[in-house]
MARVEXGU-764149 format. One record per residue: residue in three letters; x, y, z of N, C-alpha, C in turn. Coordinates in steps of 0.05 Angstrom, whole numbers, padded with zeros to 5 digits, always signed. Each point is the difference from the previous one (the first is absolute). Layout:
BEGIN
ALAXYZXYZXYZ...
//
This chain:
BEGIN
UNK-00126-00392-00367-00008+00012+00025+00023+00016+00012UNK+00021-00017-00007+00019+00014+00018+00008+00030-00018UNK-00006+00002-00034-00002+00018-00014-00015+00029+00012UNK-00019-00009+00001-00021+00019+00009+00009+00012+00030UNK+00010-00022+00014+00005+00021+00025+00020+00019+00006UNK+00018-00014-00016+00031+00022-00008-00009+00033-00010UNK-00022-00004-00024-00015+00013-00010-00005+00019+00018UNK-00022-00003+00016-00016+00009+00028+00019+00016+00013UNK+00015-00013+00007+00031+00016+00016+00011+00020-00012UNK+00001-00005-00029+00019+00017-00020-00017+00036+00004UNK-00031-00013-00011-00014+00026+00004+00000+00016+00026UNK+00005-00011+00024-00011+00010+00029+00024+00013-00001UNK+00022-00010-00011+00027+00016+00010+00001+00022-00017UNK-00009+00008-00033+00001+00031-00013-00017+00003+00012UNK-00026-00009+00002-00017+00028+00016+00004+00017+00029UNK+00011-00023+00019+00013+00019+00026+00022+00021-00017UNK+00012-00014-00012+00017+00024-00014-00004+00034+00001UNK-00027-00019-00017-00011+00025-00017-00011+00026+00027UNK-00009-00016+00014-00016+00003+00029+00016+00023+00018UNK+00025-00011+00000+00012+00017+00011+00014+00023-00010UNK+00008-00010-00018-00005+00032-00027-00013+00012+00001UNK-00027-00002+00004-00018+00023-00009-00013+00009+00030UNK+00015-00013+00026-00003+00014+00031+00024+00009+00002UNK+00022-00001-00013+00020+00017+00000+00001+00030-00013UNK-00021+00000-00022-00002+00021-00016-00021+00016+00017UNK-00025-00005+00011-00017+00020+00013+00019-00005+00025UNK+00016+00000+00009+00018+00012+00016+00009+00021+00000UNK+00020-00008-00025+00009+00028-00008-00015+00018-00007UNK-00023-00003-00015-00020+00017-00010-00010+00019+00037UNK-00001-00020+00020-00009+00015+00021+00019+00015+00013UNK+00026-00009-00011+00026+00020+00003+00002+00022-00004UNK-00006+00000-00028+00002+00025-00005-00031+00019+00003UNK-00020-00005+00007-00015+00012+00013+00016+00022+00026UNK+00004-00021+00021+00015+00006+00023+00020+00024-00007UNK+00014-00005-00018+00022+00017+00000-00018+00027-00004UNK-00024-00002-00014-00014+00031-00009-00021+00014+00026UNK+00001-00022+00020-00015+00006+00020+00015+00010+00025UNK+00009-00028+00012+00013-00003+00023+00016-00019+00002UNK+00028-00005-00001+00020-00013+00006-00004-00022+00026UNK-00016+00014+00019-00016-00024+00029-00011-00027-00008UNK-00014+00021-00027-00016-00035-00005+00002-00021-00012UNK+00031+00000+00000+00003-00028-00014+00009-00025-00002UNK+00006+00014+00037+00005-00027+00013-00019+00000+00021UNK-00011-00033-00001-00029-00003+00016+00006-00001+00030UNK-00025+00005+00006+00015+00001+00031-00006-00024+00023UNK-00017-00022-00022+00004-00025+00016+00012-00019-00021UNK+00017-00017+00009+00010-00023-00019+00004-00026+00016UNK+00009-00015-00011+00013-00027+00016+00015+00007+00015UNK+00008-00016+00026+00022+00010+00021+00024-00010-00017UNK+00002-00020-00021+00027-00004-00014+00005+00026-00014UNK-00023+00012-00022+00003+00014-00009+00016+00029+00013UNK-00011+00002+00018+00009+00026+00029+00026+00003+00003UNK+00009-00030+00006+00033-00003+00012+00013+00004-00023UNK-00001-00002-00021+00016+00016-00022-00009+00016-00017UNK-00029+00009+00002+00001+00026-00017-00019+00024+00015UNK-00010-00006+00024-00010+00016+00021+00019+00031-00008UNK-00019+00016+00024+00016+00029+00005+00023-00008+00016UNK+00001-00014+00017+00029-00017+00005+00012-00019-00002UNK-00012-00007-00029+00013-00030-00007+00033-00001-00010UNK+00006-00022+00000+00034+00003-00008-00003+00009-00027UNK-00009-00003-00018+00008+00010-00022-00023+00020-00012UNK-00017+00016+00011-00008+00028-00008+00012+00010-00007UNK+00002+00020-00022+00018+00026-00007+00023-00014+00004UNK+00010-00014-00015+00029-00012-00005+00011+00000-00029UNK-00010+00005-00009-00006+00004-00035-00004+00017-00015UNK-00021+00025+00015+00006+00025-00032+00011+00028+00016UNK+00020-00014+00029+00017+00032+00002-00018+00025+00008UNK-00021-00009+00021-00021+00015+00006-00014+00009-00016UNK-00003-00006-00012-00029+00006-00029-00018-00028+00014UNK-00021+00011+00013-00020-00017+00009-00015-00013-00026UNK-00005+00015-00018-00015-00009-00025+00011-00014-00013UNK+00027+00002-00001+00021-00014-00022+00006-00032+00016UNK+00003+00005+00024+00005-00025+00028-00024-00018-00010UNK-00030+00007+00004-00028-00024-00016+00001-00006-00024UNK+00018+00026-00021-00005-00017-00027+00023-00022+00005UNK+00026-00005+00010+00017-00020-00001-00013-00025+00016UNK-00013+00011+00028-00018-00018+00007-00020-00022-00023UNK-00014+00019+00000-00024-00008-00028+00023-00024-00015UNK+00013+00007-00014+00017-00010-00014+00010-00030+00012UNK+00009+00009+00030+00005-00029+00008-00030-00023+00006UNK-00011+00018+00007-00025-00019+00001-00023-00017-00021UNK+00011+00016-00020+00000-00016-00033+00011-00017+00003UNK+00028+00001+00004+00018-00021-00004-00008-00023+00022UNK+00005+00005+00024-00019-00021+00016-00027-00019+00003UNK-00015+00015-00010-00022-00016-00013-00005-00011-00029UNK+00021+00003-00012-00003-00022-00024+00029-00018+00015UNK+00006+00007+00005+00017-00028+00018-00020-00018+00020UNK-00021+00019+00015-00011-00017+00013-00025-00019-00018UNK-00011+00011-00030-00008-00016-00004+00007-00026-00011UNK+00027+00013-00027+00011-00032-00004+00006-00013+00027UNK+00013+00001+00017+00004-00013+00027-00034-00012+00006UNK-00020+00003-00002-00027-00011+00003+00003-00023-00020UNK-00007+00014-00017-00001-00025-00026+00028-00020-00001UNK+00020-00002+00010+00026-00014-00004-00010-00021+00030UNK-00011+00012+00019-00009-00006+00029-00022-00026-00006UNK-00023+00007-00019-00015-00015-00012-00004-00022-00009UNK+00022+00007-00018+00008-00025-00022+00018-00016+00014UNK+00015+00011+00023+00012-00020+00018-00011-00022+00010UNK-00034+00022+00007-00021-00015+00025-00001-00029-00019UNK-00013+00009-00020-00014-00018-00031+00019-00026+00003UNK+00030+00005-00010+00016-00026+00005+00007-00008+00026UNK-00004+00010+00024+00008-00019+00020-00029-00014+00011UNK-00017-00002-00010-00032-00004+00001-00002-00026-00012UNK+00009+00001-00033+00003-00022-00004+00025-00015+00004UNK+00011+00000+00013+00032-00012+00007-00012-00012+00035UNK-00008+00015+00006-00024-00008+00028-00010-00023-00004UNK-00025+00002-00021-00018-00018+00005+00014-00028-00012UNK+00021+00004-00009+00015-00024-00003+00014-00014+00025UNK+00015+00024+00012+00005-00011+00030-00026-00016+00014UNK-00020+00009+00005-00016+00000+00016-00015-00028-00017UNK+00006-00010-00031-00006-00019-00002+00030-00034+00007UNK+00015+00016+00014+00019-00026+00015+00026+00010-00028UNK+00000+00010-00012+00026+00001-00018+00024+00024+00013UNK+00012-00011+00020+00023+00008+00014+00022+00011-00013UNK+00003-00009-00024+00025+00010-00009-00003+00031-00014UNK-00024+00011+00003-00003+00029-00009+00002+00012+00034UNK+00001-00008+00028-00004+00015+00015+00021+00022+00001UNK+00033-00001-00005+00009+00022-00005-00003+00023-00013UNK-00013-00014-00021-00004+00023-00024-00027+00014+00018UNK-00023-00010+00013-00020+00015+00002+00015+00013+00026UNK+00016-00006+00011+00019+00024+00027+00005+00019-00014UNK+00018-00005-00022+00015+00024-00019-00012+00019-00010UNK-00020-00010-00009-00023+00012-00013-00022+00030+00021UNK+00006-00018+00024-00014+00012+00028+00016+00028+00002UNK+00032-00007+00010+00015+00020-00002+00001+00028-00020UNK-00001-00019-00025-00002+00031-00012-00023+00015-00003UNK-00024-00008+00008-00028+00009-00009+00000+00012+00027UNK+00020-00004+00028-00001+00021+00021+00015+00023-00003UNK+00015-00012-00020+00024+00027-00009-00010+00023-00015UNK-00017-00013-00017-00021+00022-00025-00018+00005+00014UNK-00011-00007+00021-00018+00007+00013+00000+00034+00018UNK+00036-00012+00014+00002+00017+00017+00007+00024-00022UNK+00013-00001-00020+00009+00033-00020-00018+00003-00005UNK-00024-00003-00011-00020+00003-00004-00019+00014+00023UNK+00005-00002+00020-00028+00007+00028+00026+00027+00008UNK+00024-00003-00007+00013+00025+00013-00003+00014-00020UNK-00001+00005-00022+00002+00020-00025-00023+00013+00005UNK-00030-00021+00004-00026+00016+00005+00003+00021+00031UNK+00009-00014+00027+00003+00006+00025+00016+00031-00002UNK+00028-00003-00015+00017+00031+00007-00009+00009-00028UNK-00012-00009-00021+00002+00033-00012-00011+00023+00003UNK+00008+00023-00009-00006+00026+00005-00034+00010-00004UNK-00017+00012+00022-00014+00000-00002-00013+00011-00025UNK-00030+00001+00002-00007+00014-00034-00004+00028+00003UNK-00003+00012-00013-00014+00031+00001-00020+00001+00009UNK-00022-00011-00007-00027-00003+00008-00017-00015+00019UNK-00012+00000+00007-00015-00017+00016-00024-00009-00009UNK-00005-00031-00001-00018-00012-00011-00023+00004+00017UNK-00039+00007+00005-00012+00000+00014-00010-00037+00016UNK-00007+00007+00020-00014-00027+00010-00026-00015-00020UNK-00002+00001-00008-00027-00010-00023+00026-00032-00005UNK-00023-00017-00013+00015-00027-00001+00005+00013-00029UNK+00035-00018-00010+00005+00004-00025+00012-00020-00002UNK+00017-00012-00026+00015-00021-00003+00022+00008+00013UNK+00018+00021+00011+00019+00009+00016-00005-00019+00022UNK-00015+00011+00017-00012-00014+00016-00007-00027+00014UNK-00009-00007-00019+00001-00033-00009+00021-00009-00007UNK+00023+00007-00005+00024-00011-00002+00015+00010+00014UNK-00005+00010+00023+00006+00007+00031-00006-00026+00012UNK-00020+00002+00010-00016-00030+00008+00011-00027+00003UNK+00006+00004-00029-00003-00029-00012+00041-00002+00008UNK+00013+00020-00003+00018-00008+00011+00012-00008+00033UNK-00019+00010+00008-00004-00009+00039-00005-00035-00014UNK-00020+00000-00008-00014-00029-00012+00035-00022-00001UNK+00009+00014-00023+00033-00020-00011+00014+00006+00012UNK+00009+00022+00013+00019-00010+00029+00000-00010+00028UNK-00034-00003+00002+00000-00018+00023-00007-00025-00011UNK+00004-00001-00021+00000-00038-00009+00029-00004-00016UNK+00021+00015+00001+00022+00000-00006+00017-00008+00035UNK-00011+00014+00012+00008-00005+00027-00007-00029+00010UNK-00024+00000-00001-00014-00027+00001+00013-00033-00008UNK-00001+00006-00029+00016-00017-00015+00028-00005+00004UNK+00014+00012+00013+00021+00003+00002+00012-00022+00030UNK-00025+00008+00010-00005-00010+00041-00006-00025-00011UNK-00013-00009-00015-00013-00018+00002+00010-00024-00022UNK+00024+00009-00014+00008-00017-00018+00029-00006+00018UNK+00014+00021+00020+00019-00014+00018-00002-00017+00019UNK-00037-00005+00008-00001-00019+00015-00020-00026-00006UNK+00005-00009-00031-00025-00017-00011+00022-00029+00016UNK+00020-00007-00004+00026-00015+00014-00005-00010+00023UNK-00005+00020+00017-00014-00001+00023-00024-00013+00007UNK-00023+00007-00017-00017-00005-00002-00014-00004-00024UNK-00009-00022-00013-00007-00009-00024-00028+00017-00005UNK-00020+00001+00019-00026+00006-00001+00000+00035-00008UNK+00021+00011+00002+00005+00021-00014-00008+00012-00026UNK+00009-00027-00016-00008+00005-00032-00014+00014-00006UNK-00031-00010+00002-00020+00012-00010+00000+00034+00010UNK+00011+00006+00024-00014+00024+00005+00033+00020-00020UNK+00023-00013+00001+00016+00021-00016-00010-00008-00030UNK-00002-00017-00012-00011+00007-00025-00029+00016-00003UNK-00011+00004+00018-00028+00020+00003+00020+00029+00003UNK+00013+00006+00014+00014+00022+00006+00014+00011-00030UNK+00011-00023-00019+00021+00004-00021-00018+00012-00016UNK-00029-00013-00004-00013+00007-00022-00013+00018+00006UNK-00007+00010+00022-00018+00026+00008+00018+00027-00005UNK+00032-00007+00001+00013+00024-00005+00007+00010-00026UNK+00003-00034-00017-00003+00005-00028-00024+00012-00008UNK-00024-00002+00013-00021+00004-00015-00003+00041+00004UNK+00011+00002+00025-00009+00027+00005+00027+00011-00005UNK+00022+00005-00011+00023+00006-00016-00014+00008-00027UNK-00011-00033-00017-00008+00011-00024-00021+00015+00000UNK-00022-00004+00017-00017+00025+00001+00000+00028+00002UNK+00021+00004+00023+00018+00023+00001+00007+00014-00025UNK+00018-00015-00025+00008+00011-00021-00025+00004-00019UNK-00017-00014+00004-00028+00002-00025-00010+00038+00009UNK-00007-00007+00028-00011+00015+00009+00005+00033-00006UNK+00030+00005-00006+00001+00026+00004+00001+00015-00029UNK-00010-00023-00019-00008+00014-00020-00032+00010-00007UNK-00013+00000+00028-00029+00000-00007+00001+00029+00019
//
């Protein structure tokens, strides 16, 4: 069992790979369109407000990079935002496999075996740590060339679904500092743990469809 799920993991992590490879390439491919058209269009003109504050028409780091060559400034862009999203997905899948072992290291706590409660703290810590490189790599990288339409897509859906795992990352988080407090807690943060595991791994299924 535990074969097969390493397995499962192994695959989800080449295919985001692959995934972002080949949205990195019709990038560029829409790059160089741009360059034969109009230089305007290839930076979008709505993005994330993270996105804005550093790569906006007045973001800190616009045109910091190809020496006023606007075209040359998105391919280095482009470039970093490859690099950022395969960081952000191993950071998913490393985030994951965290969730996986502190789940079962949990339900051992939660069956009275105390002497794992550090380890399932420790465990907590770093799965906020991979969490958080992970949600910032997606949050500031450089926007894309293109703009995806409103029609539902797996994009989309793994938009969603990430509102879904960080408000049960948040959740879990509230609610596992105050189980101490309050015992009757349990049930609802292990509802919270597994709803974020569940919509995390859905998240990664998802954006291969």
């Amino acid at each position: 069992m535990k074969l097969q799920l390493l397995s499962i993991f192994f695959i989800l992590l080449i295919s985001n790979k692959l995934h972002a490879q080949n949205d990195t390439t019709i990038q560029f491919s829409s790059l160089d369109t741009a360059n034969q058209i109009d230089s305007t269009l290839i930076m979008p003109q709505k993005m994330l407000i993270t996105q804005s504050l550093l790569w906006g028409n007045h973001g800190l780091l616009n045109n910091k990079f190809g020496n006023g060559d606007r075209l040359k400034d998105r391919s280095i862009q482009l470039n970093i935002r490859r690099k950022m999203l395969n960081v952000h997905q191993l950071g998913g899948f490393l985030t994951l496999g965290g969730m996986l072992a502190q789940g079962i290291v949990g339900s051992q706590l939660y069956r009275g075996d105390y002497k794992v409660k550090e380890l399932h703290e420790n465990l907590g810590t770093a799965i906020n740590v991979s969490y958080g490189i992970t949600a910032i790599n997606s949050l500031f990288t450089p926007p894309a060339v293109f703009h995806r339409d409103k029609k539902l897509s797996s994009m989309r859906i793994h938009k969603w679904l990430a509102v879904v795992h960080l408000s049960g990352m948040i959740a879990t988080n509230i609610l596992g500092n105050r189980i101490e407090q309050d015992i009757a807690l349990k049930p609802w943060h292990r509802a919270a743990a597994y709803t974020t595991f569940a919509s995390m791994a859905a998240s990664m299924i998802v954006i291969k469809f």
